[in-house]
N, C-alpha and C positions, 0 to 999 in steps of 0.2 A: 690345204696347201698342195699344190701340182709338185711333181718332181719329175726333176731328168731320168733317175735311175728307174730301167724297167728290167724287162727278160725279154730273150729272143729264142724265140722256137724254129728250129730248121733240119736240113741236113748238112752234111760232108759230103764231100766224093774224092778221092783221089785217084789220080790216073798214073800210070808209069807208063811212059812210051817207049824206052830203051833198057837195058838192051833187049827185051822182050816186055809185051801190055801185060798188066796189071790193074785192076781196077777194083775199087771198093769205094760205098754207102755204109753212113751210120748216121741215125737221129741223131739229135743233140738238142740242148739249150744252155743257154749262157746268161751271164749278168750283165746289165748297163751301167759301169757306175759312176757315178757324179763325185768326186774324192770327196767337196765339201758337206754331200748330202750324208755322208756314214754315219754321223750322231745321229741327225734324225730318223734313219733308217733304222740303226739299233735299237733305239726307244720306240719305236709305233710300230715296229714287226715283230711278232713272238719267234717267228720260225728262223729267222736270220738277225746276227750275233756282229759287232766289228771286236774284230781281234779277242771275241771270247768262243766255246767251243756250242756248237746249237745242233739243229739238224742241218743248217744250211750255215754258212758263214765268209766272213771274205778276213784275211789277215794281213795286216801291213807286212810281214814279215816272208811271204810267199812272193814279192815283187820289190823291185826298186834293190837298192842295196841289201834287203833280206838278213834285215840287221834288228827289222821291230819299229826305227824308227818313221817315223810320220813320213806319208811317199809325196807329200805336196811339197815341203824342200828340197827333197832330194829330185824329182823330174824338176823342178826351178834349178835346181844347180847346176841341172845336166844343158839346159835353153840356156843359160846365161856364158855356159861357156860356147855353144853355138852363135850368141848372139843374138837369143830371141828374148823379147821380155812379155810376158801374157798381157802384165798391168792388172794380176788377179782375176783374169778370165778364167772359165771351167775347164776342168783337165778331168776325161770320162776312160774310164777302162773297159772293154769287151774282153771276158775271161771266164772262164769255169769258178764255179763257187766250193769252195770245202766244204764236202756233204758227208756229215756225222765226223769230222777232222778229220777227212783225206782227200787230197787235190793235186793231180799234176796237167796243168795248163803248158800245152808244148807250144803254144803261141796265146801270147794277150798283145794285141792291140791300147794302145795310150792313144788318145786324142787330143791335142791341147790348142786352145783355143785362148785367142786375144780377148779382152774385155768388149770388145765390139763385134765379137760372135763370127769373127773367119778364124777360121782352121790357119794356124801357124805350124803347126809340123802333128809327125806322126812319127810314134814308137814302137815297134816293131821289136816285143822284149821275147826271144826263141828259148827255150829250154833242149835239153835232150837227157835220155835215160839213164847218161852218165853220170848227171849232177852239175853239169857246166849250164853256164844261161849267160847270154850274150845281147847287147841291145842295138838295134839298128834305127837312131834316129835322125831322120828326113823331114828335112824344112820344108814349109808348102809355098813355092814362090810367089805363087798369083793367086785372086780369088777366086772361086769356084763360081761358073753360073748356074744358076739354080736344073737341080736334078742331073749337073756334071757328073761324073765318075771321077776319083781323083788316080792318079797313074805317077806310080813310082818306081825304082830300080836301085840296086846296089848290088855291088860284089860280096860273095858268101864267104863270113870268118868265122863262123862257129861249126864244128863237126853236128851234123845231126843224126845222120841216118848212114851205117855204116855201107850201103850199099851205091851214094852217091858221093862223088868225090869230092873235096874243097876247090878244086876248078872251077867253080861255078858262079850264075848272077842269078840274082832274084825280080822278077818284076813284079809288083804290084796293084792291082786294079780296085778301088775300093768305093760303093757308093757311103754316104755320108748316112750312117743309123737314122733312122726316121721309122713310119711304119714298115720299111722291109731294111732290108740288111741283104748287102752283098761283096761275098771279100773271094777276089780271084789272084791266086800266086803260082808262077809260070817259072821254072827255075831250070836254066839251060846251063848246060857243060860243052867242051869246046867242040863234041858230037851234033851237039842240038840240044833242041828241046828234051828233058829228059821226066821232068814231074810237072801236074798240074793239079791245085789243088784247089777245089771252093765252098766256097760254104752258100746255102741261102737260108735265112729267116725271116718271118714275123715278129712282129713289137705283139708284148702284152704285158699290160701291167704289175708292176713287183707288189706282191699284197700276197698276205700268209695263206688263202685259198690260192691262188695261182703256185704257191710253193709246197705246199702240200700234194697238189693235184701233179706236179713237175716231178716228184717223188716216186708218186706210184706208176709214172705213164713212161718215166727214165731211172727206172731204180738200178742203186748204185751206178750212176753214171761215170764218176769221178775214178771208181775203179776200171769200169768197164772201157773208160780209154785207155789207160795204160795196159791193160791188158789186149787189148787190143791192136795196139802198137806193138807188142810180141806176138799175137798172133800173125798180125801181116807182114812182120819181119822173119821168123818163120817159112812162110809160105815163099819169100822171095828168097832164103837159102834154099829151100828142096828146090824151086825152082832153077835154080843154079846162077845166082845173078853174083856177078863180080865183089869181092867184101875190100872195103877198106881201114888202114886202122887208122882209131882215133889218134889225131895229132894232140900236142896241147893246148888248151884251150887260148883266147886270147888276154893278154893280162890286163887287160881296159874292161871294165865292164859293156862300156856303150861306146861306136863308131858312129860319124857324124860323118853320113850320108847326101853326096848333093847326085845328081844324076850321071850316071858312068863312073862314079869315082867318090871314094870314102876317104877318111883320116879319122885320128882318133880325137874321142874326148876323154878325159881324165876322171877316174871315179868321182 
C-alpha cells in the first residue's frame, strides 16, 4: 500500500533586511502527513508513535485546538465556518515530529484538499516562544496549473518575534509538496520589507531506516530549533535591533484570510 505521508529533507534560511541584515542557515527535516494515514502509520512503523511517546512521534494535541481531540473535525469546523466543504478529501500537515516527546513547530503548514484533489485552502498554524499559537486560514480560489506556485497574503495578528512589530503582512509563496518542496514568506512592515524566510527540500520516504538515519544525521533536532530561536534572538539584541512588547494574543484561535484583508473564525 502507497502512502501520502513521507519526510522532507532541506534547509531554512532567514534573512532580516531592516533595521540592519541578519542572516541565518539551518538543515532540517519535517513530516508529510496524511491525517487519515496515522493508524496505519502507527501500526507498520516501529520508530514512529500517533499520540503515544516513541523515538519520533506526531500528537493530536500539539495542533488544532490542542485539546487531544481528533484534528480531522476540528480543521472541518474551522472550512465549514469559512464555507469550504472537502467532501472527505485529504487534509496533509508539513511540521516537525516529537523526537523522544519534545517538539516546538513555530510553523506547520495544513493542506486541505477537496475530494477531487485541488487545493481548497491552506492553514498557516504560527506558534511563538510565549505559548500563544494563532491560525491563519486562506482559501485557495482558483485551481492551480500544473507546477504553479500558489501565492498568498494576510495581515499579521499573532505576536511572534519581539523584534518585529504587529504592523505587518505576510506574503506567501508556496509550491505544492511533490518530490521537492518549496515554502517562501516575505513579511513587510509599513518601512518595507523587513523578514524573508524559506525553506527548500526533498521528498523521501517515511520508513523506520529513513528515521533512524534522520536521527543521527539531525540529532536532536526538535530541541536544536528552539534553541536556536534564542540564539538568533540573542544575537539580534546585542545587535541593537529595536524590541517590542508582546501584546495579547488574539482570542480566535484561527483568522479567515482572503487576500489583503482577514476576519475572524470562531474556535
Amino acid at each position: 500500500m502507497s502512502h501520502a505521508s513521507a519526510l522532507y529533507f532541506g534547509q531554512v534560511m532567514h534573512k532580516r533586511l531592516r533595521p540592519f541584515g541578519h542572516r541565518f542557515v539551518y538543515r532540517i527535516f519535517q513530516l508529510w502527513l496524511d491525517l487519515d494515514e496515522l493508524p496505519d502509520l502507527d501500526r507498520r512503523l516501529r520508530l514512529f508513535s500517533h499520540n503515544r511517546f516513541n523515538l519520533f512521534s506526531f500528537h493530536d494535541r500539539d495542533h488544532g485546538a490542542r485539546d487531544g481531540g481528533a484534528l480531522r473535525p476540528w480543521i472541518e469546523s474551522q472550512l465549514a465556518a469559512a464555507g469550504i466543504d472537502l467532501d472527505g478529501g485529504p487534509v496533509r500537515l508539513l511540521c516537525f515530529p516529537r523526537i523522544l516527546g519534545y517538539v516546538f513547530n513555530p510553523l506547520t503548514i495544513w493542506f486541505c484538499h477537496h475530494r477531487d484533489g485541488r487545493l481548497r485552502a491552506v492553514l498557516y498554524e504560527v506558534r511563538n516562544t510565549f505559548g500563544d499559537k494563532h491560525g491563519y486560514l486562506i482559501p485557495v480560489a482558483s485551481p492551480l496549473a500544473p507546477g504553479e506556485p500558489l501565492q498568498q497574503d494576510c495581515d499579521k495578528a499573532l505576536h511572534v518575534s519581539p523584534f518585529i512589530p504587529m504592523q505587518a503582512h505576510y506574503r506567501f509563496r508556496l509550491s505544492l509538496p511533490d518530490e521537492r518542496l518549496s515554502v517562501v514568506i516575505r513579511e513587510s512592515v509599513p518601512e518595507g520589507e523587513q523578514l524573508v524566510a524559506a525553506q527548500s527540500a526533498h521528498r523521501a520516504e517515511l520508513t523506520d531506516a529513513r528515521l533512524l538515519r534522520a536521527f543521527f544525521t539531525h540529532p536532536l533536532l526538535t530541541l536544536k530549533v528552539i534553541g536556536a530561536i534564542h540564539w538568533q534572538a540573542l544575537r539580534l539584541w546585542l545587535k541593537g535591533a529595536p524590541f517590542h512588547r508582546r501584546p495579547r494574543p488574539p482570542a480566535q484561535a484561527v483568522s479567515l484570510a482572503s487576500q489583503n484583508s482577514h476576519r475572524r473564525v470562531s474556535e
